[in-house]
TISE-691823 format. One record per residue (C-alpha): residue number from 1; z, y, x; residue in one letter. Coordinates in pm, 1 decimal, always signed. Layout:
R|i|Z|Y|X|aa
R|NUM|Z|Y|X|A
...
***
This chain:
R|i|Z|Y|X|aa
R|1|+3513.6|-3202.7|-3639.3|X
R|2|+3492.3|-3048.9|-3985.7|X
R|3|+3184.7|-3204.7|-4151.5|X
R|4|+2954.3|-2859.6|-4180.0|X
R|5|+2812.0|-2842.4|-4547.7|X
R|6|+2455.2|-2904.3|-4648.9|X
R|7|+2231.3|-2648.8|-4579.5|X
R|8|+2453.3|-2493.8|-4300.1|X
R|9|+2320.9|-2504.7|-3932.0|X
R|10|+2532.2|-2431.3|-3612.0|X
R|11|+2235.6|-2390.4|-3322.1|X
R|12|+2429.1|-2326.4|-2950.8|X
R|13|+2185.4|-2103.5|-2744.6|X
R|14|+2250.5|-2172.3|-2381.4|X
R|15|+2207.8|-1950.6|-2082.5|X
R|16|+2322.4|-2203.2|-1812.5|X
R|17|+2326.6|-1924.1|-1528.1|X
R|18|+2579.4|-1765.3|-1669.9|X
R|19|+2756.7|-2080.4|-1822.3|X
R|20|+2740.8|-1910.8|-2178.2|X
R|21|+2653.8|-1979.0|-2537.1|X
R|22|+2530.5|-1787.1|-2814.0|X
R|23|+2548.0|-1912.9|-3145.7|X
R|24|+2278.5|-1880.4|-3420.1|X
R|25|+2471.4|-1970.4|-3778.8|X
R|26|+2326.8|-1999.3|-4090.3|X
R|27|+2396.1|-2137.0|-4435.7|X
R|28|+2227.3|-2021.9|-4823.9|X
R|29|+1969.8|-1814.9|-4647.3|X
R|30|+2256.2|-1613.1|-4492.6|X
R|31|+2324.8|-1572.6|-4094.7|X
R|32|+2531.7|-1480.6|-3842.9|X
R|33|+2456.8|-1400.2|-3465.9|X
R|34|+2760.0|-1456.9|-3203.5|X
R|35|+2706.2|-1259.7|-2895.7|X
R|36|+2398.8|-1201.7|-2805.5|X
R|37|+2301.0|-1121.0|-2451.3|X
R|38|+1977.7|-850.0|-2422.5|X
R|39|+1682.6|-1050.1|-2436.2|X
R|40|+1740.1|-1073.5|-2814.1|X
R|41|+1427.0|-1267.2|-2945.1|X
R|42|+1526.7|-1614.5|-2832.2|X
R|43|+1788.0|-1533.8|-3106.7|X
R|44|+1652.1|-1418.1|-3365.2|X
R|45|+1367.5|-1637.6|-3388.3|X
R|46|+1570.9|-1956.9|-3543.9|X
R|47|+1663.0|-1657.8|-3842.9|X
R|48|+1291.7|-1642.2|-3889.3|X
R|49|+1156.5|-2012.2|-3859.7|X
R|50|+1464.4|-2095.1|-4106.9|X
R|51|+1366.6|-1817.3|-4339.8|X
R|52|+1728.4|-1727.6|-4308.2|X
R|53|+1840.2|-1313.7|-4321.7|X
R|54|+2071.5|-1231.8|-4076.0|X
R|55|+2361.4|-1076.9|-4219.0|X
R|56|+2602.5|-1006.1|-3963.6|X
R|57|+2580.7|-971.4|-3504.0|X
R|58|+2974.2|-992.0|-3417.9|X
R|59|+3041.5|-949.5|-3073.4|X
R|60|+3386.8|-1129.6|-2978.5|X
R|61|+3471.2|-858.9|-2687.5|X
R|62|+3332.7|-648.6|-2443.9|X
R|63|+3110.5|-856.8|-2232.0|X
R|64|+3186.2|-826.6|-1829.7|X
R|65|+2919.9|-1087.2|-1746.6|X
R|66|+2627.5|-910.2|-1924.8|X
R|67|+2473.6|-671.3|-2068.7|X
R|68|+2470.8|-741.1|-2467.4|X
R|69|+2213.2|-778.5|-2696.2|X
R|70|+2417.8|-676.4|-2973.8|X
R|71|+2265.3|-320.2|-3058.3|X
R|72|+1913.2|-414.6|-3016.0|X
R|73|+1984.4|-721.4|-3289.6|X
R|74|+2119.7|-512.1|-3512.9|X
R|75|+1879.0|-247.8|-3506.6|X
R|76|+1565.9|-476.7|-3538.0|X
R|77|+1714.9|-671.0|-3813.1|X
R|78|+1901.8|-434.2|-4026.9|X
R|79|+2218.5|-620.4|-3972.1|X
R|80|+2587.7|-559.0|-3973.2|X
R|81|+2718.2|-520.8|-3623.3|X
R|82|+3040.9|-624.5|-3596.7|X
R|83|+3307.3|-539.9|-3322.1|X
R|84|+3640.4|-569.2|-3207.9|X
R|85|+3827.6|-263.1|-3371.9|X
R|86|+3988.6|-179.7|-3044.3|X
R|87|+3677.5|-216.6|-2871.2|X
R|88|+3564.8|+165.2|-2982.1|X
R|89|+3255.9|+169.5|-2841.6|X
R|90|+3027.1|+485.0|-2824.7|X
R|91|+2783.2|+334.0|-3119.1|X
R|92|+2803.8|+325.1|-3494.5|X
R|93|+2949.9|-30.5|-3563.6|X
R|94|+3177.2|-236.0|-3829.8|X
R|95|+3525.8|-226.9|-3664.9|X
R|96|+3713.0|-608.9|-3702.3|X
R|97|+4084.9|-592.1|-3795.2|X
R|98|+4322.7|-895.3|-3719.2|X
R|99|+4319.9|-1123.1|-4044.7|X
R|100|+4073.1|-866.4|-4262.1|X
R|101|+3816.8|-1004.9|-4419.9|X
R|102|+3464.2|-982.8|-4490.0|X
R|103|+3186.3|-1121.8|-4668.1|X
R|104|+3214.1|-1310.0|-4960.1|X
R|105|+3306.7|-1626.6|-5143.3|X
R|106|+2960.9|-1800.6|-5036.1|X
R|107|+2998.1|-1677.8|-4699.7|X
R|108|+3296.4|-1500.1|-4511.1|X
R|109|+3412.1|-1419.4|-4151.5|X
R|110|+3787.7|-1343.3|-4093.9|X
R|111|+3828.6|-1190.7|-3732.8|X
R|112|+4136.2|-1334.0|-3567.4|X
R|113|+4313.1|-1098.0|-3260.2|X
R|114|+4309.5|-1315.4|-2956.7|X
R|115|+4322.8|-1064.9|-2656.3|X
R|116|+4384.9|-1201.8|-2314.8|X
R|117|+4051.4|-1238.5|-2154.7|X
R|118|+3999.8|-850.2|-2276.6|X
R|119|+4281.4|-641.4|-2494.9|X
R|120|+4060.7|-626.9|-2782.5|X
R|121|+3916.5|-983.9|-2779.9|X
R|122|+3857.8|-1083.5|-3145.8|X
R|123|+3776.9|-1442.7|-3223.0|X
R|124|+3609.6|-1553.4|-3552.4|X
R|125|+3706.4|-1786.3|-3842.1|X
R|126|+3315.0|-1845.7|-4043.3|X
R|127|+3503.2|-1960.8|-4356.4|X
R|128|+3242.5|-2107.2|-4612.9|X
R|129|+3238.2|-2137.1|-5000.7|X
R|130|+3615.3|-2067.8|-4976.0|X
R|131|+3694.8|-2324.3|-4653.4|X
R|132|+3701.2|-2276.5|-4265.1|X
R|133|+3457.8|-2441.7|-4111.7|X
R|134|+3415.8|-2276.1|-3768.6|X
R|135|+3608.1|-2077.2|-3530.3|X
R|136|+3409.9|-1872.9|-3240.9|X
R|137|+3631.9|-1805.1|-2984.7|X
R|138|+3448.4|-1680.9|-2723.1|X
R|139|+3649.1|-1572.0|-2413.8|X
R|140|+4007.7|-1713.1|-2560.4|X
R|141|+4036.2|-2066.9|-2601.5|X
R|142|+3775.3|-2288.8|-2420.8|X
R|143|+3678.4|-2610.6|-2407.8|X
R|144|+3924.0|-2727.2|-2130.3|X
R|145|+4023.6|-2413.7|-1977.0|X
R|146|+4093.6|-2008.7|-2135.0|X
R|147|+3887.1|-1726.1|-2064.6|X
R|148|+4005.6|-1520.4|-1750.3|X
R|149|+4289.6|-1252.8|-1762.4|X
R|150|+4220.4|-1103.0|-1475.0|X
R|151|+3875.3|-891.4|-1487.9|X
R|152|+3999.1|-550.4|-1597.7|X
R|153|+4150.7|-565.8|-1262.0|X
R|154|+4455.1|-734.4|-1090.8|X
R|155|+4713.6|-499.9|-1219.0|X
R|156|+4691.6|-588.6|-1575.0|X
R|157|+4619.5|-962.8|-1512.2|X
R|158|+4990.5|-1037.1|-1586.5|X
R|159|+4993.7|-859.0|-1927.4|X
R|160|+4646.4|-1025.3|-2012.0|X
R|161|+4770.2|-1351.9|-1955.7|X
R|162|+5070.5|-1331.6|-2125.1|X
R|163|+4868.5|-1204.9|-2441.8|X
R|164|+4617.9|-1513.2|-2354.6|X
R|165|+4907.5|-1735.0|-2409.9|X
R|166|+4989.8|-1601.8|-2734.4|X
R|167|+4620.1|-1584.2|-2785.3|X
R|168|+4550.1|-1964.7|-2746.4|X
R|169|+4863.3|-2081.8|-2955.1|X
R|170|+4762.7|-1913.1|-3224.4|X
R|171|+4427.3|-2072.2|-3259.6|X
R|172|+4645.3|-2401.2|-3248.6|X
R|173|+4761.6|-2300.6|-3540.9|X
R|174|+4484.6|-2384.2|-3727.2|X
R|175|+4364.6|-2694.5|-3863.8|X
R|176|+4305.6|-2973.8|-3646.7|X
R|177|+3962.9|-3074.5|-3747.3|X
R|178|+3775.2|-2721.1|-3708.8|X
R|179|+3528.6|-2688.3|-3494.8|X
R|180|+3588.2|-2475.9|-3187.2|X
R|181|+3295.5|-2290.5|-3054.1|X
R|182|+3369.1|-2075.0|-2751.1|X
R|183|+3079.0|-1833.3|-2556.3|X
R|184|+3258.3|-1891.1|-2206.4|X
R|185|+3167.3|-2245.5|-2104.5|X
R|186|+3110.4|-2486.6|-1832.0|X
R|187|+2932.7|-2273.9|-1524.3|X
R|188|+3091.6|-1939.8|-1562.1|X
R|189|+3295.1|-1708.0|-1404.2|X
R|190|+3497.0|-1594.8|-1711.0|X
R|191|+3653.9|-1922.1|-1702.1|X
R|192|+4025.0|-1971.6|-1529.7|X
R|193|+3930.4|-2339.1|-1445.3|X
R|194|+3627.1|-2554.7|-1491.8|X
R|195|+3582.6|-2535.4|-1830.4|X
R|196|+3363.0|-2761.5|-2071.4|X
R|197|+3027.7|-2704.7|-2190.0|X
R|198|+3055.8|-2863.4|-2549.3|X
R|199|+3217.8|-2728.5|-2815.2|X
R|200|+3534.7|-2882.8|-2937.3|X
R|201|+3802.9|-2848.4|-3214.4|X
R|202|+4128.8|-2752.6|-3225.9|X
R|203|+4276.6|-3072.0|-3221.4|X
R|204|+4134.1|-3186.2|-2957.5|X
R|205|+4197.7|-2898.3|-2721.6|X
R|206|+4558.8|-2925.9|-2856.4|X
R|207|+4598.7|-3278.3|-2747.2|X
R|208|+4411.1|-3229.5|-2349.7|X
R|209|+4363.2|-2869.6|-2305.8|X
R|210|+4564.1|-2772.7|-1985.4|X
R|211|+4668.8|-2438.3|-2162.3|X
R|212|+4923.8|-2623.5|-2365.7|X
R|213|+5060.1|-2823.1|-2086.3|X
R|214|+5249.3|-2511.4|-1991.0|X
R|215|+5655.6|-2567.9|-2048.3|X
R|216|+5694.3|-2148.0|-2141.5|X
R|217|+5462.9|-1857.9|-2120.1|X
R|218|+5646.4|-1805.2|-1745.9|X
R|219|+5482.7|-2110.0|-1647.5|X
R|220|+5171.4|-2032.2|-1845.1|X
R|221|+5112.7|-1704.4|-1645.3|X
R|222|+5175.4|-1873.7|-1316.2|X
R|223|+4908.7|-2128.9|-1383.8|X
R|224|+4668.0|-1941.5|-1481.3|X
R|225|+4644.5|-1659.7|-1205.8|X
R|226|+4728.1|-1891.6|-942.4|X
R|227|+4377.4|-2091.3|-950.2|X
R|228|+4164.9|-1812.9|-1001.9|X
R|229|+3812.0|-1795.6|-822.6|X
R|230|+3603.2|-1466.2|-679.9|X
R|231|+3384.5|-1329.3|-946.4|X
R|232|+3037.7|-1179.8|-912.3|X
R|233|+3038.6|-775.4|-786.7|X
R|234|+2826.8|-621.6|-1046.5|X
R|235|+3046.5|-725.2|-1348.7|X
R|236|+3191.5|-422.4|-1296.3|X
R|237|+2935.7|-224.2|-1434.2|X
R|238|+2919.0|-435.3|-1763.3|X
R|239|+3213.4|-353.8|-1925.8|X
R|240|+3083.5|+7.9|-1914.9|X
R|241|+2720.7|-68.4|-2013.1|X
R|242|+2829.3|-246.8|-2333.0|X
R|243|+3078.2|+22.8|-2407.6|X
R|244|+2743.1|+240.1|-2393.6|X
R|245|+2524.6|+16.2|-2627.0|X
R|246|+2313.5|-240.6|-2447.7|X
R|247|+1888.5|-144.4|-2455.2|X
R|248|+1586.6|-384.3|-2514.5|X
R|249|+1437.8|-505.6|-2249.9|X
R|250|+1169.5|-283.8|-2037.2|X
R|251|+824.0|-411.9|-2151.1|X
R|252|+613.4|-238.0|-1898.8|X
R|253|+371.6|-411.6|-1601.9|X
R|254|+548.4|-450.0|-1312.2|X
R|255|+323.0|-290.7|-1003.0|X
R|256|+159.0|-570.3|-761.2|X
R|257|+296.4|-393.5|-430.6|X
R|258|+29.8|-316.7|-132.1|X
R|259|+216.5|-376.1|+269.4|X
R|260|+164.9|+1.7|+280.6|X
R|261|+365.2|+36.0|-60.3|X
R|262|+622.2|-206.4|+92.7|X
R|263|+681.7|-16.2|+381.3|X
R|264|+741.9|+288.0|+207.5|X
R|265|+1061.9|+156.7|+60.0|X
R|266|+1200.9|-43.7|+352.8|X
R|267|+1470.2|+194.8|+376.6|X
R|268|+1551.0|+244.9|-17.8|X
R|269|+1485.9|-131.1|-163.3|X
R|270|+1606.4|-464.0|-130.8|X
R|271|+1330.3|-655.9|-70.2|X
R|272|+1443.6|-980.0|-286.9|X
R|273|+1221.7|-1312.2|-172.8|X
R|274|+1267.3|-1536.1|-459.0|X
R|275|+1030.3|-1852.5|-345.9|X
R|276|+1159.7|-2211.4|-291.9|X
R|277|+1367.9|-2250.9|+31.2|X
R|278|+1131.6|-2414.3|+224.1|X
R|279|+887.2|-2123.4|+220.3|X
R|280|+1165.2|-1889.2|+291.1|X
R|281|+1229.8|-2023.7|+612.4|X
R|282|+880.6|-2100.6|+721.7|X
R|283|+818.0|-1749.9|+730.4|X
R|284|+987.0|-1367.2|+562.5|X
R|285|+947.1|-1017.2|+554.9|X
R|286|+1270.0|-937.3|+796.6|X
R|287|+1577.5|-834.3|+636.1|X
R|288|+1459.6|-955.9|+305.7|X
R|289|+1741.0|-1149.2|+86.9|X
R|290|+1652.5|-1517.6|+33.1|X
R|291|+1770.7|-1646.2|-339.7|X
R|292|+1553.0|-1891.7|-505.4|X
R|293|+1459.9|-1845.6|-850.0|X
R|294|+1692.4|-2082.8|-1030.7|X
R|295|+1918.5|-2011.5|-1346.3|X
R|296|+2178.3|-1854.2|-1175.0|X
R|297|+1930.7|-1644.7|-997.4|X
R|298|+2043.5|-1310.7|-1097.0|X
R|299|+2429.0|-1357.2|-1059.3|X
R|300|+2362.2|-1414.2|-719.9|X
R|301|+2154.3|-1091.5|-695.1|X
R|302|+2441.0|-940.6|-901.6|X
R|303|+2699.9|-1022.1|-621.6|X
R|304|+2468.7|-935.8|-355.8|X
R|305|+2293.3|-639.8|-438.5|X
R|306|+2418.3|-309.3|-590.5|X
R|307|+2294.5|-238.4|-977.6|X
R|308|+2139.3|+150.6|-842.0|X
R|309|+1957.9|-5.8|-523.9|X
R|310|+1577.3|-18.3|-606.8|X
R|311|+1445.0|-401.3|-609.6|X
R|312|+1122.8|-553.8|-446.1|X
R|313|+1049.1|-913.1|-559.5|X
R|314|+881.6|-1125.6|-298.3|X
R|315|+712.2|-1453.5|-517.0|X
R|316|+471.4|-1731.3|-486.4|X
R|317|+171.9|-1699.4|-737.1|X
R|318|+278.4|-1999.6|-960.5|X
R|319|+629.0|-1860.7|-1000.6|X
R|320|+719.4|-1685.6|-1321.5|X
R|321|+791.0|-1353.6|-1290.2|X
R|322|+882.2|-1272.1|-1629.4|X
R|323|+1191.5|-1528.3|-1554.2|X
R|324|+1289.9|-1348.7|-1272.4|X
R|325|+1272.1|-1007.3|-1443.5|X
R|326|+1459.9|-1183.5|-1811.5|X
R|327|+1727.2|-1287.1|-1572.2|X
R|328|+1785.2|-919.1|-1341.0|X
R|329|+1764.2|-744.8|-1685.0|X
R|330|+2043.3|-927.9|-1858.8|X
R|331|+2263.4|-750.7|-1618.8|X
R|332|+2092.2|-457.4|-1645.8|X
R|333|+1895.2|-452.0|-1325.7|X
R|334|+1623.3|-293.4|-1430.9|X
R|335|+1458.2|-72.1|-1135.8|X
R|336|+1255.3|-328.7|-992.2|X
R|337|+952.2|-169.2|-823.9|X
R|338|+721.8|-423.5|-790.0|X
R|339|+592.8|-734.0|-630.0|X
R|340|+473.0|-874.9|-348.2|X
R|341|+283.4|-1206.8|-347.0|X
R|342|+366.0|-1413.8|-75.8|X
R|343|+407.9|-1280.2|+285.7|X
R|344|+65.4|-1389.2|+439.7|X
R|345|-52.5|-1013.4|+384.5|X
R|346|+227.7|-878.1|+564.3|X
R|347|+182.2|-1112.9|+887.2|X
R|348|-233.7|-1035.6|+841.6|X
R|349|-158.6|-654.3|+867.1|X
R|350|+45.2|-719.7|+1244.2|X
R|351|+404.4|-719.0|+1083.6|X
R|352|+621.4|-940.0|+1216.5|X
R|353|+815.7|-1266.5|+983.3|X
R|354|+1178.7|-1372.6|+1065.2|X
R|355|+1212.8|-1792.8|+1047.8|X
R|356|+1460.0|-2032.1|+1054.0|X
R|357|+1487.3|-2388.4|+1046.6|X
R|358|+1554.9|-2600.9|+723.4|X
R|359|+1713.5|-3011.2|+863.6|X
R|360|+1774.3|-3291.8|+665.8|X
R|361|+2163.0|-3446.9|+683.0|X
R|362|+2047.7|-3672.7|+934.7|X
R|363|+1954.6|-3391.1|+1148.1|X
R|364|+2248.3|-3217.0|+1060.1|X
R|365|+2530.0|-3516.2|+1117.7|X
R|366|+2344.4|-3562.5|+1489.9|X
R|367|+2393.6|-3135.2|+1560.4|X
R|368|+2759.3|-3168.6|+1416.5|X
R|369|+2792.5|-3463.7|+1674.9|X
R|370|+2621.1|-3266.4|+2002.5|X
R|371|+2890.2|-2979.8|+1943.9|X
R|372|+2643.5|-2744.6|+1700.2|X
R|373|+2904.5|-2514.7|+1494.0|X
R|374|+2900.6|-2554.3|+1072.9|X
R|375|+2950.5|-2272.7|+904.9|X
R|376|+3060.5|-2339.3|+499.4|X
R|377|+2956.3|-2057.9|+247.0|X
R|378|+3100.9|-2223.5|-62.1|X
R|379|+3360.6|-2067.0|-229.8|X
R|380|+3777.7|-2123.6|-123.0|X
R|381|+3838.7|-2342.3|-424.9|X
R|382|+3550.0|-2544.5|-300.2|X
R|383|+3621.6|-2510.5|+68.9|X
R|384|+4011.9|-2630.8|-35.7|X
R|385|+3917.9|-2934.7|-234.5|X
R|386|+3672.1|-3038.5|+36.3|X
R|387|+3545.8|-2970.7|+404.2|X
R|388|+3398.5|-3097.6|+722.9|X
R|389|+3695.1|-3146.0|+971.2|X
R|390|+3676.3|-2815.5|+1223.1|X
R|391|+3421.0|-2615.1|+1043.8|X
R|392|+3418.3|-2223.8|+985.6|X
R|393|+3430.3|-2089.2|+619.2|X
R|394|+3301.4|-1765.8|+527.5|X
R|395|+3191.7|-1728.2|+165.9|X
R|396|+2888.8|-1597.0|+53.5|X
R|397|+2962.3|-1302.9|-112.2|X
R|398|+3097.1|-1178.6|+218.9|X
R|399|+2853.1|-1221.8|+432.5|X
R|400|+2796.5|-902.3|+278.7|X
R|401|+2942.8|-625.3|+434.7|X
R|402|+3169.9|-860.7|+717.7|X
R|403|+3003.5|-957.6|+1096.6|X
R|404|+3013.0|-1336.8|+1090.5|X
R|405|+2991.5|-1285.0|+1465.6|X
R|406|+3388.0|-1216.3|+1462.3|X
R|407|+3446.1|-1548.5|+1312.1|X
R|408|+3141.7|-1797.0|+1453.7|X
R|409|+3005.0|-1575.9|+1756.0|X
R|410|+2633.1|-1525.3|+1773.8|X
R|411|+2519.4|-1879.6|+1902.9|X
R|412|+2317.8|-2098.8|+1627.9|X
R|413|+2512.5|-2208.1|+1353.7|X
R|414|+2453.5|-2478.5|+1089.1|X
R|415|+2502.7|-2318.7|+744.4|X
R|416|+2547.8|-2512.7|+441.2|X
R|417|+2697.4|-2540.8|+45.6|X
R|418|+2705.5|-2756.0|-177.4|X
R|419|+2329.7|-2813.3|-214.9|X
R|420|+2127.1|-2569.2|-27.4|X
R|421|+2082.1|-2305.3|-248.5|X
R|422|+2342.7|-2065.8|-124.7|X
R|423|+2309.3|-2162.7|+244.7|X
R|424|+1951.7|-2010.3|+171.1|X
R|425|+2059.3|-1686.2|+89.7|X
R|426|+2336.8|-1710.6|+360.6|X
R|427|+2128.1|-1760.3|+614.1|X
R|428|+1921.9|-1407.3|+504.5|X
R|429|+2278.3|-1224.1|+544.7|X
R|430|+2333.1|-1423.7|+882.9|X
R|431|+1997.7|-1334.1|+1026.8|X
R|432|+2055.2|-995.4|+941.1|X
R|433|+2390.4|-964.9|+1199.4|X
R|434|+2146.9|-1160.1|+1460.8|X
R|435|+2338.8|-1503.1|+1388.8|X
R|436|+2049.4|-1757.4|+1405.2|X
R|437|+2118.6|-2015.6|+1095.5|X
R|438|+2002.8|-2377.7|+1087.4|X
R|439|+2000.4|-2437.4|+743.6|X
R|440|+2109.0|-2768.3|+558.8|X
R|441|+1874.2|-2753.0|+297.5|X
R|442|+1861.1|-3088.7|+86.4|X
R|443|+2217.6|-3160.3|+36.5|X
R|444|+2561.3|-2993.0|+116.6|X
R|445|+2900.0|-3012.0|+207.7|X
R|446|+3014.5|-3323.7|+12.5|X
R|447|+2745.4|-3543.9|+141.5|X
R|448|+2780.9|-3439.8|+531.2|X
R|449|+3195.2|-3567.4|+431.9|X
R|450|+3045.0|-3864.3|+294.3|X
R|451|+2801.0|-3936.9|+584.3|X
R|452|+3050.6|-3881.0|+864.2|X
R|453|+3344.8|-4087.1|+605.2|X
R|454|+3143.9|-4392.0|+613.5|X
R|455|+3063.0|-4347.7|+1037.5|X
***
């Protein structure tokens, strides 16, 4: 990788729910912010403790897995922002044209046209005291994998990916030892394939990159739409919402809900019960949706839940809150009524509290043995690569709006994942159609194959 001169600092910012990275670059007091998401000051702190001014936010496209943070940056900072020209968004910003550019001979960006993952996807060359030192190439070329082609919809997936193709070759093009730092990494849904979570360089993609593998752009086309993976529901709405100009975060108290406030919006809110697994299932308000507070939290919350419909977050008192709320608002779901601590006040006031039953893989392997059903709620890709002989798949996301009962019937199922987390919030959905879920809740799928494999 190209040996970054003194004084110049590349720091990756990580958001490992949504597998993505912003970058924080500076150099001679001088910085530049790649793609922020909304909750801006994680950012734009390193500017300040390195006494550094930020020059320029560039955005690389038109996020569809959050709501950016570009705006805000800009705004608090006094920087440049910085967009794809054929993004023409509804905000005052510094349009990029392919191969034009800007800056100066201490410090220069040259935006590169790589559309594919989005028709306007720019990707930027950070060229310093006259040499390239750094190419950001957020949705385009990965580590390992390409960004997507497919999430302005299925009917312009072919043309996408046949601009991808063109996309990654020309990054090829330039020199081997640059370093290659894309947003899109390992965890997220922009992704074609499982792609890395370093960063990279150009040579290296060049020489193990499956992109380049492909014999024509035919080929290349083929390979890329034909391993493609669901994708979260509400990143429909984000396209739209960063055409608009992303907002800061809400700042305001969030109300500590009475049961009497709780019942008023039974039939409005989804109540969202975001404590560990175990407490879940000893005991919830009914109908409430089960997803632990973990990094990829709000995706799941994303898929589940619609961005208008009014939330209600159930939470132990330890748990932190202000995670929860970070997470819901970097996809914009903001209308979050309150919350509820624990459920001990709703069973005190003569409600009732839906339960299920969490079991070990021991328990599990010795129900799968007496004739006990297994339903897996992982996703196909998953369910293709691996299963238990003669069990059901359904995956999460469709729990949604299908009846399970069509495809398992109503007696108790065991519902698992790949490590408990989703079989969780499965077994919320499943309760709901009157299914009664036994939940495999310390392990998964692979370790059940594993356990009946060595049998």
């Amino acid at each position: 990788m190209t040996e970054l001169p003194d004084g110049m600092e590349i720091l990756g910012v990580r958001t490992p729910g949504f597998g993505d990275t912003t970058y924080v670059v500076t150099y001679d007091g001088l910085g530049i912010l790649v793609d922020p998401q909304r909750d801006v000051d994680r950012f734009l702190d390193p500017f300040a403790e390195r006494d550094a001014e930020l020059r320029w936010v560039v955005e690389t496209h038109l996020h569809n897995d959050y709501v950016s943070g570009g705006v805000v940056a800009a705004q608090r900072t006094g920087a440049e922002l910085v967009l794809p020209a054929g993004a023409a968004p509804e905000f005052p910003n510094t349009p990029a044209f392919h191969r034009e550019r800007f800056g100066d001979a201490t410090l220069a960006i040259e935006p590169i046209h790589t559309p594919g993952h989005t028709p306007e996807h720019m990707s930027y060359l950070v060229i310093v005291e006259g040499e390239p030192i750094a190419v950001f190439s957020g949705g385009s070329l990965l580590v390992g994998s390409a960004g997507r082609p497919d999430l302005l919809g299925p009917e312009r997936a072919d043309t996408l990916a046949r601009l991808q193709h063109g996309s990654v070759h020309r990054l090829a093009e330039l020199p081997d030892d640059l370093g290659l730092y894309p947003t899109h990494g390992e965890g997220s849904f922009c992704t074609v394939s499982g792609a890395g979570q370093t960063t990279s360089t150009i040579g290296a993609e060049k020489r193990s990159n499956p992109v380049f593998s492909y014999e024509d752009v035919d080929a290349f086309v083929k390979g890329q739409l034909g391993v493609l993976q669901p994708y979260p529901a509400y990143y429909r709405y984000m396209g739209p919402a960063n055409l608009a100009g992303g907002t800061a975060l809400p700042e305001h108290q969030l109300k500590v809900l009475s049961v009497p406030d709780v019942e008023s919006h039974l039939d409005s809110a989804a109540i969202i019960d975001i404590r560990s697994r175990d407490a879940f299932a000893a005991g919830h308000i009914p109908s409430s949706l089960g997803i632990e507070l973990a990094d990829d939290f709000a995706v799941w919350v994303g898929w589940l839940v619609d961005i208008d419909t009014p939330l209600i977050l159930v939470l132990d008192p330890d748990q932190d809150i202000d995670e929860a709320r970070t997470q819901l608002g970097r996809i914009g779901y903001d209308n979050i009524v309150g919350i509820v601590d624990g459920v001990e006040a709703w069973e005190r006031t003569g409600n009732s509290l839906d339960r299920h039953t969490n079991i070990d893989l021991s328990e599990a392997i010795r129900l799968l043995s007496d004739g006990t059903p297994l339903l897996d709620v992982r996703s196909p890709g998953e369910y293709e690569d691996q299963r238990v002989d003669g069990s059901f798949h359904i995956y999460l996301p469709d729990l949604v709006d299908s009846d399970p009962t069509d495809t398992i019937g109503d007696e108790p199922v065991i519902v698992a994942c790949g490590s408990g987390y989703r079989a969780n919030t499965a077994a919320s959905l499943l309760q709901r159609r009157g299914v009664q879920p036994i939940v495999l809740a310390s392990g998964g799928i692979g370790d059940l194959v594993q356990r009946q494999s060595a049998t």
